[in-house]
N, C-alpha and C positions, 0 to 999 in steps of 0.2 A: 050409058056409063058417063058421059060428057055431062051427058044434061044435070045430073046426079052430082058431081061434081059442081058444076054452075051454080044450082042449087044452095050446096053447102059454102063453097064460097062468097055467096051474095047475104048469106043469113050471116056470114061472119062482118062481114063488110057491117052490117044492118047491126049488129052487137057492138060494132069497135065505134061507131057513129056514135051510139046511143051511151053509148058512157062517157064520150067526148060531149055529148049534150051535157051532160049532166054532172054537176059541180057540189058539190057536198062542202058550206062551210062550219068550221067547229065554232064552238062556244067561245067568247071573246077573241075572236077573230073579225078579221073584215079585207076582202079581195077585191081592189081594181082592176076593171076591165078597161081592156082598150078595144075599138075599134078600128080597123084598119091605121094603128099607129097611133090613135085620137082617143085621150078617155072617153069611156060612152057612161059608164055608173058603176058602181058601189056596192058591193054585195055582201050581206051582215050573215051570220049565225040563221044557219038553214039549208034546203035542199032549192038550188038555182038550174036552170037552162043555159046553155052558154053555148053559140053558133060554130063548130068546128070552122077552123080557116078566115073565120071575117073575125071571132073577136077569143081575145087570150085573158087570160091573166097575169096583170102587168107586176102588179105590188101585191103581196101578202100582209099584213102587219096584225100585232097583236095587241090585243088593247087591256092588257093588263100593265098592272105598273112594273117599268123595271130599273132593274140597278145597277148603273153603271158603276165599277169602280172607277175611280180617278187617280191616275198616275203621281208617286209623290212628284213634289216639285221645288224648286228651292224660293225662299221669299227673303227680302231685307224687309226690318221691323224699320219704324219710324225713327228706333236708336242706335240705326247702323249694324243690327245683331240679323244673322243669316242665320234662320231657320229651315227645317224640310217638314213639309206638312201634304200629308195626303188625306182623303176623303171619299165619301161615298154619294150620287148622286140619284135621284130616284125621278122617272120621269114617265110620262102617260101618254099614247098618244088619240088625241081627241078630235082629230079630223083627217083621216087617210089621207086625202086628196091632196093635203097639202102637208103633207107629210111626204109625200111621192113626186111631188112633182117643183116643192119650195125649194128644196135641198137636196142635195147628194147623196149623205150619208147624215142624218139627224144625231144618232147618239155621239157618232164621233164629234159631230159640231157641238154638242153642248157639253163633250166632256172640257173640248179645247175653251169653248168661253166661260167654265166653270172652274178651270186653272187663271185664268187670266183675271175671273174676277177675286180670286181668292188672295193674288200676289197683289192686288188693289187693294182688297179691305187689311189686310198683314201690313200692308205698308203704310197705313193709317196709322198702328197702334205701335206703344210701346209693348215691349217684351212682356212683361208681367201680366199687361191687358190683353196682350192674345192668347196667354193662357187663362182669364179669369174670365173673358168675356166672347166666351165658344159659340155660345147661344146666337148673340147677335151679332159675330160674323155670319152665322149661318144664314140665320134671316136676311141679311143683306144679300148674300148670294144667291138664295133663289129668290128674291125678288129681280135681280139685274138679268138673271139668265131666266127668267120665266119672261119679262118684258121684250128680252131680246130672242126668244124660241117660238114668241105668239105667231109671226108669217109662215112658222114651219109645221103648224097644225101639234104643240108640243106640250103640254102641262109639267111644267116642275112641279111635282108635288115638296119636298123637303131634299139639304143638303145636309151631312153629318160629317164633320171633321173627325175623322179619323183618332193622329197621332201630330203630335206638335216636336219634333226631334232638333232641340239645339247641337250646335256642334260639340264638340267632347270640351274646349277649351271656354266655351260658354257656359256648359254644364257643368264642371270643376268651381268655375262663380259663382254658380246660382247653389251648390252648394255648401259654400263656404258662408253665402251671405244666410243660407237656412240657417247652417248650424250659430250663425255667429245671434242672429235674431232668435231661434230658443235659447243662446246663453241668456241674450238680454233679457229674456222674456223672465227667465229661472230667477236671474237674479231681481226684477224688478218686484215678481210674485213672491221672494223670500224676503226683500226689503217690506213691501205691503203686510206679510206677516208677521215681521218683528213690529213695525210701527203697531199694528193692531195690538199685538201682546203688549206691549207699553203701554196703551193707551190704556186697554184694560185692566192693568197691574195700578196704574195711575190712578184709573176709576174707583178700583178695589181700595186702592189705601185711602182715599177720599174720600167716599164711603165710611171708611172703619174710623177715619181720624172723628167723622160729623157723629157717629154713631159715639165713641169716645165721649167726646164732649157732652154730647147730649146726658151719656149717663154720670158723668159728673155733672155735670149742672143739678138734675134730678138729683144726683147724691148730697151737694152743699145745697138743697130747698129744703132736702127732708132732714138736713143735720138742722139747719138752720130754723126751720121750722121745730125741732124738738126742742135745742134749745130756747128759743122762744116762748114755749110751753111753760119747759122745767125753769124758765126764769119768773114764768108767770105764777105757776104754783107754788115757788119761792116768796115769794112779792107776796099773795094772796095769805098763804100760812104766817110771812113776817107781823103782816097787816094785822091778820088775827091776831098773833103775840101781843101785839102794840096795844090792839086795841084790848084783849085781858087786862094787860099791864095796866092799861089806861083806868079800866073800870075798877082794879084792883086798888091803886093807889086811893080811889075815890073812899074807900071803904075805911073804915076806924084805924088806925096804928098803919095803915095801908104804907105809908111812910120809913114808918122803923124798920117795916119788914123789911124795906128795899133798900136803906141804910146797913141793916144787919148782912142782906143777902150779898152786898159790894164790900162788906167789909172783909165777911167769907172767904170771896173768892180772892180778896185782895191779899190776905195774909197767908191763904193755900200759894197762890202763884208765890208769896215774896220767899215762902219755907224751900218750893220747888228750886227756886235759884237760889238760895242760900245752901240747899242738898250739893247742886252740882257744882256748884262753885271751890275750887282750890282754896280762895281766900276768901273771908267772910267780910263782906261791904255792909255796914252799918250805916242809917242817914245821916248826915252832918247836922241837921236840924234835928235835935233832940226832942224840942217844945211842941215839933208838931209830932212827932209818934206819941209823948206823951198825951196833947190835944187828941189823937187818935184811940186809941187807948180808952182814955176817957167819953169817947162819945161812943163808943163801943160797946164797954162794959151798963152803962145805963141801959144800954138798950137791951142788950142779951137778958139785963136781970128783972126788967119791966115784962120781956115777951116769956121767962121763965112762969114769971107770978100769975100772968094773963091764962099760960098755959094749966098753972096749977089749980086756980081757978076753974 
């Protein structure tokens, strides 16, 4: 029965050994071993032996990225303005060994030098610029804290500002100065559209006045042009007249006729204003109606006979 006992208890002994050998790392993980107090090596993702009693496992770490939040903190701007700004810190770690043995506590240190550097790059800028220019605080930041994490075996990947929180009496300013900058704005962009509408309405009547014009000009070319014409067809008909006339006179009696035809018209017009006249005006020179008369009468009684003839 003793022995039987002995037995089971040595094969237990032999089972609790044997899982003490035997060390199972996960998937982005990596375990430092120490020896007797001394690191001895590095153990990655897989199934390890590990000597009960001479060697442990000192450090665990995970080698995926992680994310530190960052505690808000307060910062003066470059214009004396007190802000609170907090943020998010992402960090990898890329050499156990010195991860375990550089430092203490690694994320606490790079939260602490990733406040410190934050209240550095804020205290560069004016107000407006640390809110327009997020990006490259950030970039500065992990660049200062990635240089100054390298002995701790520590990759900064990226930092991410958070929230940027002026104080209530700053933020009462900023917006007063907003709304005062859309008035200006409203009013500059209502100014720029009345200017344009005038310019327009300007354009428009400038336009209309050249258009105006031009159809009057066109209108005194083509008056002017017609009458030009109708004086020319004037002229051209007169011309003819003249020259009938001309060729008329040349002909036999061509004379008397034109004698007889002024006498015509002479004694029609003289009846016409003797009709409308109140008083009757007779010529004071008697000798020439008579002389009239007489050169008259010859002639009507020559162009009668001619006629009868």
């Amino acid at each position: 029965m003793g022995s039987i006992f002995s037995i089971y208890l040595l094969a237990f002994v032999v089972i609790v050994i044997f899982f003490k050998l035997i060390k199972i790392v996960p998937e982005q993980q990596s375990f430092v071993i120490e020896q007797f107090g001394k690191y001895s090596k590095t153990l990655v993702a897989g199934l390890h032996l590990v000597i009960p009693f001479v060697q442990k496992v000192a450090y665990k770490h995970t080698l995926k990225e992680e994310v530190i939040d960052v505690d808000p903190q307060v910062c003066i701007t470059n214009d004396n303005v007190q802000v609170t700004v907090d943020g998010i810190l992402y960090i990898k770690v890329i050499d156990p060994v010195k991860a375990s043995y550089g430092i203490e506590n690694y994320r606490f240190a790079t939260a602490q030098l990733a406040k410190t550097t934050m209240r550095s790059e804020i205290g560069k800028l004016e107000l407006d610029r640390a809110f327009s220019e997020r990006d490259e605080v950030n970039d500065n930041v992990v660049k200062a804290v990635d240089e100054a994490s390298d002995p701790w075996g520590i990759k900064v990947t990226r930092y991410e500002i958070k929230d940027i929180y002026p104080t209530p009496t700053i933020e009462n300013a900023m917006e007063q100065q907003m709304r005062a900058e859309r008035e200006k704005r409203a009013e500059i962009l209502a100014s720029e559209g009345e200017k344009e509408s005038r310019i327009n309405v300007s354009k428009g009547q400038r336009q209309e006045a050249i258009n105006i014009s031009k159809g009057e000009r066109q209108r005194m070319i083509n008056t002017s042009e017609g009458k030009s014409a109708a004086i020319e067809i004037v002229s051209e008909a007169t011309a003819e007249g003249l020259k009938d006339i001309a060729s008329a006179l040349q002909l036999p009696k061509g004379r008397t006729a034109m004698s007889v035809r002024l006498a015509e018209q002479y004694v029609q017009q003289f009846g016409e204003i003797l009709k409308g006249a109140e008083t009757s005006v007779l010529p004071s020179e008697i000798a020439k109606l008579k002389g009239l008369v007489d050169t008259v009468l010859p002639a009507l009684s020559s162009g009668n006979k001619g006629g009868a003839a």
